[in-house]
N, C-alpha and C positions, 0 to 999 in steps of 0.2 A: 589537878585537873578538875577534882571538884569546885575549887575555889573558883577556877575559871568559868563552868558552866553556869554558876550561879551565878557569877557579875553580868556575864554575857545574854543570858535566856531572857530578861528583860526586856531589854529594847529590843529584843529581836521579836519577840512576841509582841509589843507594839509596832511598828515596822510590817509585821504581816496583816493588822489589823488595816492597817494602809495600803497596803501593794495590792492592785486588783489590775483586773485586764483593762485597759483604756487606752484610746489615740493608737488603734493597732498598724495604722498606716507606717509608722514609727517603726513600728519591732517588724513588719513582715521581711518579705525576703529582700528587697531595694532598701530599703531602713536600715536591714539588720547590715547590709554591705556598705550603705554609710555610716556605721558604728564601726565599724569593723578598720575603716580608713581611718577613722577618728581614734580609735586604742590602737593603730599600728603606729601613727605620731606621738600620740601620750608617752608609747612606749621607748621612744627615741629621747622625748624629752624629759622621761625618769633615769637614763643613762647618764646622761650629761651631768657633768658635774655643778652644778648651778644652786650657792647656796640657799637654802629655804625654800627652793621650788617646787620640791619634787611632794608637796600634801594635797596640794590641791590636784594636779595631774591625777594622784591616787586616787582622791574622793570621787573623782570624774568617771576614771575608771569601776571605780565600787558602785556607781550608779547606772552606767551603762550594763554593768554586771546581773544586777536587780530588775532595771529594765527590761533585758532582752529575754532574761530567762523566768520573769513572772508574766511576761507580753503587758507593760504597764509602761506606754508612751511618758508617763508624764516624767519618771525614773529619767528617759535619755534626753527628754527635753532638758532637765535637772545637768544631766550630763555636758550636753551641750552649753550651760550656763557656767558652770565649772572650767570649759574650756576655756571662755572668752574671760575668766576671772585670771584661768593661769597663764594666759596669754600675757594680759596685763600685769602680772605680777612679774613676767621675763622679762618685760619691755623695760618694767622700770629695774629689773634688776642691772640690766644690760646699762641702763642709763646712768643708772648710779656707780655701778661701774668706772663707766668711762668718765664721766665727774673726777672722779676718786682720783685716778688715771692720769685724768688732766693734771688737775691740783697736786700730785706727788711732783709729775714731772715737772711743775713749776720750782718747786720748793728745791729741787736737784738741781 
């Protein structure tokens, strides 16, 4: 456990040098319920079994995490960027996929 706190206490004490209250439009009570729709889908799409996808979903959630509970808009903006990054990482996973999919069934 010590090993751990030591690796960890780091960044995390850089990280709160950063995290301040900002963009509170964001974290207040209408903010915080469109985060709150936003980690209720993350969390559907960390279920799924869909390989490679499920880090970015995470990080997304880690920073809406950060966000809501330091009131630091820029955290769920962060968030919100995450999303649209893991969006695109399903699309093409989905795409590549069915690529994949195609081309077996040809070879059959």
């Amino acid at each position: 456990m010590t090993k751990l706190i030591k690796r960890v206490l780091p960044p995390l004490e850089r990280l709160e040098k950063v995290v301040r209250p900002r963009l509170q439009f964001l974290t207040g009570r209408a903010g915080g319920a469109v985060v709150g729709v936003a980690c209720t889908l993350l969390a559907v799409v960390l279920v799924l079994p869909i390989p490679f996808a499920n880090l970015v979903p995470a990080l997304a959630l880690g920073a809406f995490s950060i966000g809501l509970t330091r009131k630091d808009g820029l955290f769920v903006l962060a968030g919100y960027g995450l999303i649209a990054v893991a969006v695109g990482v399903i699309i093409l996973g989905v795409h590549g996929f069915s690529l994949g999919w195609s081309h077996l069934r040809h070879l059959l």
